[in-house]
C-alpha positions in Angstrom: 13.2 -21.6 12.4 15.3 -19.3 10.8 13.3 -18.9 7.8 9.9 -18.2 10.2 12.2 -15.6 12.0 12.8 -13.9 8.9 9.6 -14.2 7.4 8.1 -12.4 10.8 10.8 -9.8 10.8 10.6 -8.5 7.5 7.1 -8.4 6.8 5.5 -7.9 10.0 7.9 -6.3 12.6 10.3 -3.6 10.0 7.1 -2.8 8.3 4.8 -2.0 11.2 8.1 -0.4 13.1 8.6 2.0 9.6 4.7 2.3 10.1 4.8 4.6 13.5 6.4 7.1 11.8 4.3 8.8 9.0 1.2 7.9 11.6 3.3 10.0 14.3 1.9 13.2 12.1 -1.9 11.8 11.2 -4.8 13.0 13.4 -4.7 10.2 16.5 -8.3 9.6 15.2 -6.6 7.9 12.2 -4.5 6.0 14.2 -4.9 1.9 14.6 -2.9 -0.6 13.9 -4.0 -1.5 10.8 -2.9 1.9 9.4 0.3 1.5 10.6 0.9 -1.3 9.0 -0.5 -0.4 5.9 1.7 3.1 5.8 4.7 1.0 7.0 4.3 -1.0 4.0 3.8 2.2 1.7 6.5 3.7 3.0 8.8 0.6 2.6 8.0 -0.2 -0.6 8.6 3.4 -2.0 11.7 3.5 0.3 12.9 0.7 -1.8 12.5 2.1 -5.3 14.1 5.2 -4.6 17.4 3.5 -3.8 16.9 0.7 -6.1 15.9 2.2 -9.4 19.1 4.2 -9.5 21.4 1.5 -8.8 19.4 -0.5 -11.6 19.9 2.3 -13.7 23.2 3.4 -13.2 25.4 0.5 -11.4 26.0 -2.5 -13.9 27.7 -5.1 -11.8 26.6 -6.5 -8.4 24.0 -3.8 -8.2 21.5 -6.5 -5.8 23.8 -6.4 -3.1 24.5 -2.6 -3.3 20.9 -1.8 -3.5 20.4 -4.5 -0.6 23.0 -3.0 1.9 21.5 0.5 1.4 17.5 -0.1 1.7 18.5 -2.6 5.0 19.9 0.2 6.3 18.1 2.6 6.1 14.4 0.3 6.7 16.5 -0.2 10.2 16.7 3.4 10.2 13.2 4.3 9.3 12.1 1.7 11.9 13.7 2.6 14.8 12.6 6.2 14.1 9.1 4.7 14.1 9.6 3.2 16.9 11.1 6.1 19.0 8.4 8.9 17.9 6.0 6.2 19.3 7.5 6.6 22.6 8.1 10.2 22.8 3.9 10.6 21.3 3.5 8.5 24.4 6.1 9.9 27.3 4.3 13.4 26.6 0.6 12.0 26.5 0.2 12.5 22.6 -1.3 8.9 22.3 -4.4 8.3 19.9 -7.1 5.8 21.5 -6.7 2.6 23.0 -8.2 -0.2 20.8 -9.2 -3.1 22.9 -10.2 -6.2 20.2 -12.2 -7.9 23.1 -13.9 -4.9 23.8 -15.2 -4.8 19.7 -16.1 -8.0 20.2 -18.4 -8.0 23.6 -20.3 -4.9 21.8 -21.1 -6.9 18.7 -24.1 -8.2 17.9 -25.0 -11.8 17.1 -26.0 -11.2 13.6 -22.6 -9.0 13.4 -20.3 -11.9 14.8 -22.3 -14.3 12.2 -21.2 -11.7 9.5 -17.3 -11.6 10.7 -17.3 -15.0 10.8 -18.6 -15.4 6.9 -16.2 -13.0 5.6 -13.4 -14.8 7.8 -14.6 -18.0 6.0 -14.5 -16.7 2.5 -11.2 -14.9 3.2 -9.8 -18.2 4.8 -10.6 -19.8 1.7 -9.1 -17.5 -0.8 -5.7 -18.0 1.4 -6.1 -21.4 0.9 -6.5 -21.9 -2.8 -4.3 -18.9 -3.3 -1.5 -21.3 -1.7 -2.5 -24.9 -1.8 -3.7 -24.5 -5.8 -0.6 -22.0 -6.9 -1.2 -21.0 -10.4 1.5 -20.6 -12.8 1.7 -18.2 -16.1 4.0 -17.2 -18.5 4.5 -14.4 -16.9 6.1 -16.3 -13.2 8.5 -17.6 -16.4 10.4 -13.8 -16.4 9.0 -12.4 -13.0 10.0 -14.7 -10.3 12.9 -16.2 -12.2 13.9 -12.2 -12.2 13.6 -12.9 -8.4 15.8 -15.8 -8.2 18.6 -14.5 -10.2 19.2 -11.3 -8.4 18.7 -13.6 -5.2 21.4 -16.7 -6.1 23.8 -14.1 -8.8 23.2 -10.8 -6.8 22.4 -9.1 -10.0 19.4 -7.4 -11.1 18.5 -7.4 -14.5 21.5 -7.9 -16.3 21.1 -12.1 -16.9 18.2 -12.5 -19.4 15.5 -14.9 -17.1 14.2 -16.6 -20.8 17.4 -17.4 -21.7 20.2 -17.4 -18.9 22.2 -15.5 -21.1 23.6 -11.7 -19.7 21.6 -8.5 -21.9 21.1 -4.5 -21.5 19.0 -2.9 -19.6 15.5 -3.5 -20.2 13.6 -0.2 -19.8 10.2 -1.7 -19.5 11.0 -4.1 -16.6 13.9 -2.3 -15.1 12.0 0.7 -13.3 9.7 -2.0 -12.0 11.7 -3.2 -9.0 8.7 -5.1 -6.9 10.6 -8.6 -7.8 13.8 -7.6 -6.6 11.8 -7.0 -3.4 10.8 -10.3 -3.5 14.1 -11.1 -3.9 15.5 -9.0 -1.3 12.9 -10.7 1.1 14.2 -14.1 0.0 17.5 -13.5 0.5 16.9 -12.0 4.2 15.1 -14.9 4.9 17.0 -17.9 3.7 14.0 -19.0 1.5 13.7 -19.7 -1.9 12.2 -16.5 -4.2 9.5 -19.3 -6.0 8.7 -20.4 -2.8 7.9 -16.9 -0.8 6.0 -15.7 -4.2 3.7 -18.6 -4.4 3.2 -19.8 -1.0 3.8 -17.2 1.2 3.5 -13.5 -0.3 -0.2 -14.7 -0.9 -0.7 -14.9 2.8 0.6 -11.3 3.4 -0.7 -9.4 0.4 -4.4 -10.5 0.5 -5.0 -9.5 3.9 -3.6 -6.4 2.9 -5.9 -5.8 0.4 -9.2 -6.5 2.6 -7.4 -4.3 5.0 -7.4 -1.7 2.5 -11.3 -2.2 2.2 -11.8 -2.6 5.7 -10.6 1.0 5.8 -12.5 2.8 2.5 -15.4 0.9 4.6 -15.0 2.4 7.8 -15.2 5.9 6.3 -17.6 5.0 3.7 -20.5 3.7 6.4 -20.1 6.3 8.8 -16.9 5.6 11.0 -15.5 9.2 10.5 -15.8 10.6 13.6 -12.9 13.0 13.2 -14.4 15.0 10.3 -16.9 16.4 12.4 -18.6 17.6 15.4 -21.7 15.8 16.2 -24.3 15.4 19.2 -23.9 11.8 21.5 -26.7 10.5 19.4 -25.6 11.2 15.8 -22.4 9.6 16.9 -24.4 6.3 18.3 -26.3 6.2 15.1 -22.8 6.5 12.5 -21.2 3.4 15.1 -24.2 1.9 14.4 -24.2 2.3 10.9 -20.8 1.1 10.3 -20.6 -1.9 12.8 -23.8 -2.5 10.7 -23.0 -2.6 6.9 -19.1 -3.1 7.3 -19.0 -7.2 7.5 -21.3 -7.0 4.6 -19.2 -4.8 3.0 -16.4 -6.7 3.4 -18.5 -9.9 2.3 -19.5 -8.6 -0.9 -16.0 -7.5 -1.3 -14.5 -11.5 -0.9 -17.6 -12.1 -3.3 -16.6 -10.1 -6.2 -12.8 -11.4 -5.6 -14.0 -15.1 -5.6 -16.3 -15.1 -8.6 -14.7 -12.0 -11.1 -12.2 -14.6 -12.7 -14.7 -13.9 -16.0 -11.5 -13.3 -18.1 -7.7 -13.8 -17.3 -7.0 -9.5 -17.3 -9.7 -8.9 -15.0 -8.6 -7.8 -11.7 -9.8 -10.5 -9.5 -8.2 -12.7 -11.6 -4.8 -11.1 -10.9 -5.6 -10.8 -7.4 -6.0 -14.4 -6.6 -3.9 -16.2 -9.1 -1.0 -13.5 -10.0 -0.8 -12.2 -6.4 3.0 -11.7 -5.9 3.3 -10.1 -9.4 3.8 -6.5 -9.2 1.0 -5.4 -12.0 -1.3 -7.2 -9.5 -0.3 -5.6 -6.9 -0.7 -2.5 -8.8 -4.3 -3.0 -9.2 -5.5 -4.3 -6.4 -3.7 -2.8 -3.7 -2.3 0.8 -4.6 -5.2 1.8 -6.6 -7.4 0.5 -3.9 -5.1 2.7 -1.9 -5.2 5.7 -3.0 -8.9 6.0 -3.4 -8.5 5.2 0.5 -6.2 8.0 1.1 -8.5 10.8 -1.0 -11.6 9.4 1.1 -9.7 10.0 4.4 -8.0 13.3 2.9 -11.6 14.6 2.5 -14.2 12.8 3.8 -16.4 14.7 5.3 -15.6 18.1 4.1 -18.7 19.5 3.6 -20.0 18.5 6.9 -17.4 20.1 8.8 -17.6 23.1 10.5 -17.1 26.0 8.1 -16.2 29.7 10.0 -18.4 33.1 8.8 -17.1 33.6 5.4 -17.7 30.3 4.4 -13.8 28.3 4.6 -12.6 25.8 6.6 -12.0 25.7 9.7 -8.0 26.1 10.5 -8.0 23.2 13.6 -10.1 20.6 11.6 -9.0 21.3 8.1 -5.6 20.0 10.0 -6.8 17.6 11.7 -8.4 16.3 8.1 -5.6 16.7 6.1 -2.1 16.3 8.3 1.4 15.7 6.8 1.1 11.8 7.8 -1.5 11.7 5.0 -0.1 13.6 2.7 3.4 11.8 2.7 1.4 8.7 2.4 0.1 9.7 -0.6 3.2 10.5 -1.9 4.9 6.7 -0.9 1.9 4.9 -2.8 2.2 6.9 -5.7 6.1 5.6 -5.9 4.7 2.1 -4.9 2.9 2.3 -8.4 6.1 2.8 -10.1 8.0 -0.2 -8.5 5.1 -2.6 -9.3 4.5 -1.4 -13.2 5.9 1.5 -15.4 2.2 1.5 -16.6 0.8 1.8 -13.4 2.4 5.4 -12.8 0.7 6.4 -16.1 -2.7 5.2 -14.7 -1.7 6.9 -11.2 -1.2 10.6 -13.1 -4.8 10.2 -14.4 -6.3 9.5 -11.6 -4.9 12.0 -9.7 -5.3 14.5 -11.8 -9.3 13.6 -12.0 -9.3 13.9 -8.4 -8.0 17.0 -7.9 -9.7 19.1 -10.5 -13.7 17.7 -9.3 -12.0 18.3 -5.6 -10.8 22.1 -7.1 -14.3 23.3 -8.0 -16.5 21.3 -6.0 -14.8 22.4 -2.6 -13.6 25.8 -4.4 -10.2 25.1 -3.1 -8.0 25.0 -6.6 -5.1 24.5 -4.0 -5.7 21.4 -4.2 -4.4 21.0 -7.4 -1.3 22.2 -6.2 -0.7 20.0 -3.7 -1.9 16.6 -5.9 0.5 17.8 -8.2 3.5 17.9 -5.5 2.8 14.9 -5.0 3.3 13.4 -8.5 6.7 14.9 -8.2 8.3 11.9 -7.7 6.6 9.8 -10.4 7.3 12.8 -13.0 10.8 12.2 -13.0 10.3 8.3 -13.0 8.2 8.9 -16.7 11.2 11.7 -17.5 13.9 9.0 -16.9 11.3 5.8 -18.4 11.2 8.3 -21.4 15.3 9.4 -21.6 16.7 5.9 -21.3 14.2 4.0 -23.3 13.2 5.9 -26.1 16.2 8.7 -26.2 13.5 11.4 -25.6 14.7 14.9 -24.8 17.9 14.0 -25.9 20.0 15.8 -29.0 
């Protein structure tokens, strides 16, 4: 009971809690629940590297419980200030829209449910292999032994998981804190770190992942109804659309998860059978995830309406871009950093691509600007990678 308690506090009530805050400052067309629980987990994980890297870094002994005591604290924190902009959004009438799940379901169609219930099927059983038929690797042989040592000694990487035996700090693993997450999680909630990677963690980070489609699908088949003013007609036809191809979306999604294990790196592979490991996590959740947050950044741009000398207009370039969105984009870029040093790397490139075809196709080289802010953060995680690894920059 205790162990349930846990489970459901830190991974479903603190992260949809820390959640309500960055969506306090989206457009309330953004809004549902399945954003806030994605930007609560965004925001928690990148809350999390930022006060554990440094104590990694910089604190040699007992540095678990010190980095435990501080990001508890301050996830409390975050969440009740979630929790309390919620109710002042609400006490003033600020609230977004009111989504009724019964109501989605009276207005679907037969051939709709049919397709729900397919994907639910196919999801179901990805859950269910993905626990039942737990796959081991060399790699669970340094990861989640990292896990259980910071969880049983209350120290994070300085006891060798090979060997047993206490070593320096390794750069390469170091700045990667997603197991000591894990580890943070299984010491919160009285479970053993083996067990919550294999048996649990698949149950929370899959869903995560479709949710993360379920969104890019939303905006991709037409369910963008704050980028721009439309007739009652156009607006029937894009529901229409996306209650359409969205289950099949999601389908063909499950289908490419189920049947992409063509080689042990692809990422389908990692997905299913290496799904608590932070590299997977990496690639099939925060990449995923930031392509969601550039569709919903500008999605719809050119549709929207534009004043006399051809720019933006002021209200709904706000409403398209608010600091919510931008803020998230700045916690899954440090996500990439706590899953894999690599993954920051693949971050930079991709943002950079983004923002220069954004710069001249919208004509807006602010843009590049403002994608650059945003790999602040992650500039001075390569800066420190590259200082304490290699003795770059240094005399």
């Amino acid at each position: 009971m205790v162990q349930a308690a846990g489970i459901l506090f830190w991974l479903i009530i603190i992260p949809y809690c820390i959640g309500l805050a960055p969506v306090s400052f989206m457009a309330k067309e953004k809004r549902n629940p399945g954003v806030i629980l994605l930007a609560g987990y965004f925001t928690m994980w990148a809350l999390f590297g930022l006060v554990t890297i440094p104590v990694v870094l910089f604190v040699r002994y007992d540095n678990f419980i010190l980095a435990s005591n501080c990001f508890m604290a301050l996830s409390l924190l975050c969440a009740a200030a979630g929790t309390w902009l919620t109710y002042r959004r609400r006490k003033f009438g600020q609230q977004g829209k009111r989504y009724s799940f019964m109501d989605c379901i009276r207005r679907m169609s037969r051939a709709e449910r049919i397709e729900w219930i397919v994907f639910l099927l196919l999801l179901g059983f990805q859950l269910y292999k993905a626990a039942a038929y737990a796959s081991f690797d060399g790699d669970d042989a340094y990861y989640v032994t990292a896990s259980l040592i910071a969880q049983q000694a209350d120290t994070m990487y300085t006891i060798l998981p090979l060997t047993g035996r206490h070593t320096g700090l390794d750069i390469r693993h170091a700045m990667a804190v997603f197991p000591m997450w894990v580890a943070f999680v299984a010491k919160k909630s009285h479970i053993h770190a083996t067990i919550l990677s294999h048996t649990i963690l698949p149950f929370v980070l899959i869903p995560l992942t479709y949710l993360v489609y379920y969104e890019i699908g939303r905006i991709l088949f037409g369910g963008r109804e704050e980028s721009v003013q439309t007739t009652d007609s156009d607006q029937r036809q894009q529901e229409w659309n996306c209650r359409e191809n969205l289950p099949l979306f999601m389908i063909l999604m499950a289908v490419f998860q189920i049947f992409g294990n063509v080689s042990i790196y692809t990422n389908e592979t990692f997905f299913l059978t290496r799904t608590w490991q932070g590299k997977a996590v990496a690639g099939s959740l925060v990449i995923p995830a930031l392509l969601w947050l550039f569709l919903l950044l500008y999605s719809g741009m050119d549709r929207r309406k534009k004043d006399g000398r051809g720019r933006m207009d002021a209200k709904r370039e706000r409403a398209g871009a608010g600091p919510g969105l931008w803020f998230l984009l700045i916690c899954v870029n440090i996500t990439a950093g706590i899953c894999s040093s690599i993954a920051v790397f693949l971050v930079f490139i991709l943002m950079a691509l983004t923002a220069v075809c954004l710069a001249f196709v919208e004509r807006d080289f602010k843009v590049v600007i403002k994608m650059g802010a945003v790999c602040i953060p992650n500039a001075f995680y390569v800066l420190a990678y590259l200082i304490i690894g290699y003795s770059y920059l240094l005399p």
